[in-house]
Backbone as XML, in Angstrom:
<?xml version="1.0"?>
<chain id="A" units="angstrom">
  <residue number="1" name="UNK">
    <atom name="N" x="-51.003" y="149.686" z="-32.162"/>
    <atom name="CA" x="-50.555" y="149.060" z="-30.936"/>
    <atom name="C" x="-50.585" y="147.538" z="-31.035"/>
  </residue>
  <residue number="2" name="UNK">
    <atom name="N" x="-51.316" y="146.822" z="-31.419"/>
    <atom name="CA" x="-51.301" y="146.050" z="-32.177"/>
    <atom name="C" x="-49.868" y="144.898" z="-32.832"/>
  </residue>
  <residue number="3" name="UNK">
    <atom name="N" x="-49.269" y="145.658" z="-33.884"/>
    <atom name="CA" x="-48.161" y="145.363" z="-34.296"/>
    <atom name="C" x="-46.958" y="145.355" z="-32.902"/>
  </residue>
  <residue number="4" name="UNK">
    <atom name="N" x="-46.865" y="146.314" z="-32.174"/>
    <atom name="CA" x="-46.220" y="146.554" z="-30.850"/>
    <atom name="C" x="-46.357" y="145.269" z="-30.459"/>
  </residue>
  <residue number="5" name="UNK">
    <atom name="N" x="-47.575" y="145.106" z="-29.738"/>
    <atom name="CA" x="-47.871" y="143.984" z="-29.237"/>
    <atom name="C" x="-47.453" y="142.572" z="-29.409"/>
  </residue>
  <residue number="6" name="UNK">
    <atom name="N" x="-47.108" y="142.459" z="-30.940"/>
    <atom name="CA" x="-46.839" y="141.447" z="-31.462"/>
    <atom name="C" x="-45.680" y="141.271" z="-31.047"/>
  </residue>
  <residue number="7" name="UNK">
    <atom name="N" x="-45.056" y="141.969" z="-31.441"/>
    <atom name="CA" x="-43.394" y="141.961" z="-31.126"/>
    <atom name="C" x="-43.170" y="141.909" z="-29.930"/>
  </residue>
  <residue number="8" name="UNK">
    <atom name="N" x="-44.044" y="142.130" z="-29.019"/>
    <atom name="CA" x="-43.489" y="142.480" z="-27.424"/>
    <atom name="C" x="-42.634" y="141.350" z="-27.137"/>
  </residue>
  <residue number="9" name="UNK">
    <atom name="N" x="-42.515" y="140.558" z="-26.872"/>
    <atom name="CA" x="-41.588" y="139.276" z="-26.802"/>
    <atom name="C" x="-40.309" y="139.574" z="-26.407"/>
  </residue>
  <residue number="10" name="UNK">
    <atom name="N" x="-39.928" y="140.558" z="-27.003"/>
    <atom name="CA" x="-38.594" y="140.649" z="-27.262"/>
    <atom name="C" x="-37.524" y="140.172" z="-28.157"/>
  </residue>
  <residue number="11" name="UNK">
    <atom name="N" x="-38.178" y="139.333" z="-28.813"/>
    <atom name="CA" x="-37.565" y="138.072" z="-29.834"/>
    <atom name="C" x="-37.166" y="139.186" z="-31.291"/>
  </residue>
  <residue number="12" name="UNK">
    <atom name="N" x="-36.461" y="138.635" z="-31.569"/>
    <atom name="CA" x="-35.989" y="139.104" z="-33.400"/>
    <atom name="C" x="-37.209" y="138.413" z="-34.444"/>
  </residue>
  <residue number="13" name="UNK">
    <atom name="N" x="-38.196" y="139.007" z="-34.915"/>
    <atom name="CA" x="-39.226" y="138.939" z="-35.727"/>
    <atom name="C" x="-39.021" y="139.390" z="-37.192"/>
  </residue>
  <residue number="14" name="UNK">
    <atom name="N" x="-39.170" y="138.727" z="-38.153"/>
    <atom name="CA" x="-39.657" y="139.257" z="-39.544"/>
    <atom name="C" x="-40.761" y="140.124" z="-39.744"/>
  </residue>
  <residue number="15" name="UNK">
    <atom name="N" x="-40.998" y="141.664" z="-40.372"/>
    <atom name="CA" x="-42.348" y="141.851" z="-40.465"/>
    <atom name="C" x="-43.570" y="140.765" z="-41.098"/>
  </residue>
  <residue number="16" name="UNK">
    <atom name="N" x="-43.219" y="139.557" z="-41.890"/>
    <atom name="CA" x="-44.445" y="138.408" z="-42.207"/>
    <atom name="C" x="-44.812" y="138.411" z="-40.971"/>
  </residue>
  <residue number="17" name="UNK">
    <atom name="N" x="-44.349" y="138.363" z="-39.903"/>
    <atom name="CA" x="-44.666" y="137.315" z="-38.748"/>
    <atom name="C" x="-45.849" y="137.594" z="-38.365"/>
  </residue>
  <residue number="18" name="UNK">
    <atom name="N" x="-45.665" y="139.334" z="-37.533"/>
    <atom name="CA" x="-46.552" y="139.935" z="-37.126"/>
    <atom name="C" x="-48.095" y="139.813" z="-38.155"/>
  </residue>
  <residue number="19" name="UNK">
    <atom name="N" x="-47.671" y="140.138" z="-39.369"/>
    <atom name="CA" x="-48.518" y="139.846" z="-40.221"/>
    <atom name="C" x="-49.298" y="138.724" z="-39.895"/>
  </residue>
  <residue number="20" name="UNK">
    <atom name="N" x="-48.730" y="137.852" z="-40.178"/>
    <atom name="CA" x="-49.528" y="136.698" z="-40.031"/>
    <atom name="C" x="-50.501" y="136.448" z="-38.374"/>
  </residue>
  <residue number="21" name="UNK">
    <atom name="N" x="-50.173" y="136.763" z="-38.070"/>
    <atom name="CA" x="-50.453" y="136.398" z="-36.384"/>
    <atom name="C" x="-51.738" y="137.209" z="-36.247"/>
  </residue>
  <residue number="22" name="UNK">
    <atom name="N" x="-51.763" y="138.602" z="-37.127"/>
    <atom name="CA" x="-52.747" y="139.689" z="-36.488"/>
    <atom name="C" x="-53.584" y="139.394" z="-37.957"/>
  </residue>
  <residue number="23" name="UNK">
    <atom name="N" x="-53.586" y="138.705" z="-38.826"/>
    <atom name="CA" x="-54.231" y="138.435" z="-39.534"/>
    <atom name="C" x="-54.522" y="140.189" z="-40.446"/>
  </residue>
  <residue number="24" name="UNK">
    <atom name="N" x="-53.446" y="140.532" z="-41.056"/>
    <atom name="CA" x="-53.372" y="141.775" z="-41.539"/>
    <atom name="C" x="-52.248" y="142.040" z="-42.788"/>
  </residue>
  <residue number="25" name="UNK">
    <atom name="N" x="-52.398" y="142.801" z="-43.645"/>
    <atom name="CA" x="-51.449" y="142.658" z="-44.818"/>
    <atom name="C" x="-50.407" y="142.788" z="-44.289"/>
  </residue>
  <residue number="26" name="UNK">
    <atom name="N" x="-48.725" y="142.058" z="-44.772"/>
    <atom name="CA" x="-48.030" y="142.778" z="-44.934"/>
    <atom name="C" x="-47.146" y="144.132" z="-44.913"/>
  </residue>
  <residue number="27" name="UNK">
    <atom name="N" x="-47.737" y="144.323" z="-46.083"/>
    <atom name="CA" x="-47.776" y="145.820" z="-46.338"/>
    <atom name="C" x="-48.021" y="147.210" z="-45.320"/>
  </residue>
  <residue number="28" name="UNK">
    <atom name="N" x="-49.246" y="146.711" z="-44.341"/>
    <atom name="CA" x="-49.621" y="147.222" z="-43.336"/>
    <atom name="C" x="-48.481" y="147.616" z="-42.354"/>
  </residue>
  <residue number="29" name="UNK">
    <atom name="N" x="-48.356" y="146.206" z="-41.820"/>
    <atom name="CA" x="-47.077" y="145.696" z="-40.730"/>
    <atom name="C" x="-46.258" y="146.598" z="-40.926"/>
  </residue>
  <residue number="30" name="UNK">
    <atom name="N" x="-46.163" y="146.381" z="-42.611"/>
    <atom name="CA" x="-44.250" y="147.434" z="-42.834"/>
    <atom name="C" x="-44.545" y="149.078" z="-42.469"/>
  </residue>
  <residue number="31" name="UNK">
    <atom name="N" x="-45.352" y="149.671" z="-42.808"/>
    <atom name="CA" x="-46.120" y="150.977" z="-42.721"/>
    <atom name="C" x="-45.854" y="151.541" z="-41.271"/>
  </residue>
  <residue number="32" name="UNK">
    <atom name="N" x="-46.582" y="150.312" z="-40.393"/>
    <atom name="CA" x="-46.613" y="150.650" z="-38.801"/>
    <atom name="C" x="-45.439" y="150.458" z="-37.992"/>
  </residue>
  <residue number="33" name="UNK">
    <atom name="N" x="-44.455" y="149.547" z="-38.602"/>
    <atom name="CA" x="-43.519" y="149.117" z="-37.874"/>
    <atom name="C" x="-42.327" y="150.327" z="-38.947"/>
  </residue>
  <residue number="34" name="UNK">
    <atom name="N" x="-42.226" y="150.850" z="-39.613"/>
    <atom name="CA" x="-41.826" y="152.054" z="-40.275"/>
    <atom name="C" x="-41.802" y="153.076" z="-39.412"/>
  </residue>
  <residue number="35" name="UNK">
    <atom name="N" x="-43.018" y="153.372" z="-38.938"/>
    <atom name="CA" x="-43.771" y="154.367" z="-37.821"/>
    <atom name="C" x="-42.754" y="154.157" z="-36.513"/>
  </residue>
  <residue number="36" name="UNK">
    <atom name="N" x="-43.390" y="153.046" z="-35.958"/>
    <atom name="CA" x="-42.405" y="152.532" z="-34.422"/>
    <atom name="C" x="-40.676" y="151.989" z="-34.534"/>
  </residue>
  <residue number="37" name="UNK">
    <atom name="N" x="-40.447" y="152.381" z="-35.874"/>
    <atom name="CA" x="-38.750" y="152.417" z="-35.648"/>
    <atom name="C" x="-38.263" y="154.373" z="-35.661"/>
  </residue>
  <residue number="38" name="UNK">
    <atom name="N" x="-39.167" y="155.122" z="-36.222"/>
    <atom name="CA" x="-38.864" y="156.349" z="-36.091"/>
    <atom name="C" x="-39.351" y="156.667" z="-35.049"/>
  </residue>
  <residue number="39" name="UNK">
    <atom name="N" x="-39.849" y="156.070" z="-34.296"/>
    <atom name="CA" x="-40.292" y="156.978" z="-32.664"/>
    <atom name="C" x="-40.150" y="156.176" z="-31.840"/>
  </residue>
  <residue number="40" name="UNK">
    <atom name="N" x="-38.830" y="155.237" z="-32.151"/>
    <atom name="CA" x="-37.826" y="154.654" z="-31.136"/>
    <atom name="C" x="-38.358" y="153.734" z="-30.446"/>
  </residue>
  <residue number="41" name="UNK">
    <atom name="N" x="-39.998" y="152.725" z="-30.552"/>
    <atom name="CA" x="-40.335" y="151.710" z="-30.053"/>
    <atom name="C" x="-39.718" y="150.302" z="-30.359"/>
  </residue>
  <residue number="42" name="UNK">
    <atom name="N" x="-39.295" y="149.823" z="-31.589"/>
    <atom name="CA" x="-38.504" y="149.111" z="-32.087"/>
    <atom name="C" x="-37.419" y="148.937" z="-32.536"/>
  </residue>
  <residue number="43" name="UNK">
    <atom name="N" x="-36.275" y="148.384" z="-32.968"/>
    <atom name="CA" x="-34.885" y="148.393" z="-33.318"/>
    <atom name="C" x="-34.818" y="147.287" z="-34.745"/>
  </residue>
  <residue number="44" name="UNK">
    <atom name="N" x="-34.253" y="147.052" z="-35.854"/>
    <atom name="CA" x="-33.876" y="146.346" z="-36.884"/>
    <atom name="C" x="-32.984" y="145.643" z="-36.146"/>
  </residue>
  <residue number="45" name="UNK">
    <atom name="N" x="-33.160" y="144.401" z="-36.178"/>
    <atom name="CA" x="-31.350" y="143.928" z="-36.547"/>
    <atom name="C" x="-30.557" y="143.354" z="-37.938"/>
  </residue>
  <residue number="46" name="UNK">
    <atom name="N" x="-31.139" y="143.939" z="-38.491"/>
    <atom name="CA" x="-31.003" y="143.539" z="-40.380"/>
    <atom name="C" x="-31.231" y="145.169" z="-40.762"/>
  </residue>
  <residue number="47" name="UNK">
    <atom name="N" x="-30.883" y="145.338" z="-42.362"/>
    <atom name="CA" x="-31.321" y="146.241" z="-42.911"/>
    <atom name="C" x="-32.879" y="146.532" z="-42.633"/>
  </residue>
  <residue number="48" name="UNK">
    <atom name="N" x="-32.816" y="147.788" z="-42.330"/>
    <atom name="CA" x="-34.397" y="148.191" z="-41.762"/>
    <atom name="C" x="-35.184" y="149.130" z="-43.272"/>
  </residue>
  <residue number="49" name="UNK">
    <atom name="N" x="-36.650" y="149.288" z="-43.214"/>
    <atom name="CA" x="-37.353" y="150.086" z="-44.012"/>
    <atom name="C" x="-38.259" y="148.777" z="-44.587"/>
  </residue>
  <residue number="50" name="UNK">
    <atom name="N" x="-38.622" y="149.284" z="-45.998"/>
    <atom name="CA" x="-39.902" y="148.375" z="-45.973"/>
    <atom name="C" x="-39.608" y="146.824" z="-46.774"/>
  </residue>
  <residue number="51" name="UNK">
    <atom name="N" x="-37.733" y="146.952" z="-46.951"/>
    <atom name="CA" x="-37.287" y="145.736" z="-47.850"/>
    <atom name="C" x="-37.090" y="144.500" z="-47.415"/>
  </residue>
  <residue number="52" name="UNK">
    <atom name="N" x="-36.577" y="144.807" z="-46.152"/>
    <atom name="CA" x="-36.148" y="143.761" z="-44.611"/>
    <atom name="C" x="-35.879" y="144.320" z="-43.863"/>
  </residue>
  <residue number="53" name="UNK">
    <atom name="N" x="-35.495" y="143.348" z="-43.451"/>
    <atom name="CA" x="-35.336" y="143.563" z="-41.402"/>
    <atom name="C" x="-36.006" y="142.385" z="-40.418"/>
  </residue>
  <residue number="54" name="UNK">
    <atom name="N" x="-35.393" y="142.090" z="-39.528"/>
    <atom name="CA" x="-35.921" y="141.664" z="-37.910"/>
    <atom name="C" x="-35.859" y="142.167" z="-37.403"/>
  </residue>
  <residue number="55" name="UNK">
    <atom name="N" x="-37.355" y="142.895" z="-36.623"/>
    <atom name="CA" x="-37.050" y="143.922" z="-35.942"/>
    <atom name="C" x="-37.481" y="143.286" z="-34.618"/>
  </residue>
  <residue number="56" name="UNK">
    <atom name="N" x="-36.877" y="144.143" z="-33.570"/>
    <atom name="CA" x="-37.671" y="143.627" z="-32.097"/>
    <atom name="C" x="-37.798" y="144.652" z="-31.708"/>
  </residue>
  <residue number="57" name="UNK">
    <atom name="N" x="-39.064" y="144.648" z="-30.785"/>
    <atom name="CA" x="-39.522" y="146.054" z="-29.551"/>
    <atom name="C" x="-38.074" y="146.120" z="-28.730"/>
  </residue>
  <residue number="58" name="UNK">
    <atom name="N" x="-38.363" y="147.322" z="-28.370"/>
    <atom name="CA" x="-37.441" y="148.197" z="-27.574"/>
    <atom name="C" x="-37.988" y="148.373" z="-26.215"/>
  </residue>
</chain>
């Protein structure tokens, strides 16, 4: 919830971002935000999965 959170904004985000902000890998970010694009909390606006993307909450 966390990562969610980050994004709440509404804004177009890089997964670094969140990263950085919650003080958490990467790697993590991509994992969870992987998670909340398959159960429709977030949207890509770039190629989505763990290569890129800007994603924003939904």
């Amino acid at each position: 919830m966390m990562v969610l959170g980050a994004l709440e904004d509404g804004g177009s985000h890089s997964k670094g971002e969140p990263a950085a902000r919650l003080d958490i890998g990467p790697s993590d970010v991509i994992k969870v935000v992987d998670d909340l694009l398959v159960a429709g909390y977030v949207t890509c606006a770039r190629a989505c999965g763990s290569s890129a993307g800007g994603c924003r909450s939904t």
